[in-house]
C-alpha positions, 0 to 999 in steps of 0.5 A: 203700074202692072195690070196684074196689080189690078186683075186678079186671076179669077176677074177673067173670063174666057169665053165670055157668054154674052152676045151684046155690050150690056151682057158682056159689061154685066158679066164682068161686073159680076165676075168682080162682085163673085170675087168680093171686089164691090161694094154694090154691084149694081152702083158699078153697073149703072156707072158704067153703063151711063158712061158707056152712054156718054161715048163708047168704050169700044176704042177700035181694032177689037178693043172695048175698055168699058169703065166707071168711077163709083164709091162701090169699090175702095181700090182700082180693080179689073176685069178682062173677058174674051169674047168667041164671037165679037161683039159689037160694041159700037166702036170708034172703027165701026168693028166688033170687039172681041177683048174686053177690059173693064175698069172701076175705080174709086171716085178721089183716084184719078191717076191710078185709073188713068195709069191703067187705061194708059198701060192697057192701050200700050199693051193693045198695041203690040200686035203680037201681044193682043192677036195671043190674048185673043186665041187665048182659051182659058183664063189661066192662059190669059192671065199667065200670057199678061204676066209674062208680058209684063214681065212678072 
């Protein structure tokens, strides 16, 4: 699986304009509804915030992958936001975060959403790769950045 078979180039967002974990979830969110992603943007929102209650997402060394499963969306789908100013998103390291990759997938599919979250943390760990994405400063430049990478 490739990540930019479930990010669409407008689903990203650099700067993002929230200063805190719910802002920055809501604006992903709503970058996903602007691109007709959702069926019903606040059923996203409210599966993502309750299983960001459930534990973190923030996974560590400025990484955040919030994400949720609901019957608003019929396929995974993804957003991804750099934010200016890490955010703190009470992280598994204790550090704020600055990349931020939002996941929801439908409730029967499992093994696509565990494929991307899979995909997403190889990728994050590549140093090179990750400290690129966070200079990154437009949209397009993250989203061609990731393409390369993958090899698209």
């Amino acid at each position: 699986m490739n990540l930019t078979q479930i990010l669409q180039p407008g689903c990203v967002r650099i700067p993002l304009e929230g200063k805190d974990k719910q802002s920055v979830i809501t604006e992903l969110v709503d970058l996903l509804d602007a691109n007709h992603l959702l069926s019903d943007k606040k059923v996203v929102l409210d599966a993502v915030l309750l299983r960001e209650k459930t534990r973190s997402t923030g996974i560590g060394s400025g990484i955040a992958i919030p994400h949720g499963k609901c019957a608003a969306v019929k396929e995974l789908v993804m957003a991804l936001g750099i934010a200016e100013q890490p955010v703190d998103f009470e992280s598994i390291d204790g550090k704020p975060v600055k990349i931020i990759l939002l996941l929801v997938s439908p409730l029967n599919q499992t093994g696509p959403h565990i494929q991307a979250l899979a995909k997403i943390s190889r990728l994050m760990l590549d140093e090179s790769f990750k400290g690129k994405l966070e200079k990154c400063t437009s949209a397009q430049q993250a989203y061609e950045l990731i393409s390369k990478k993958e090899g698209l």
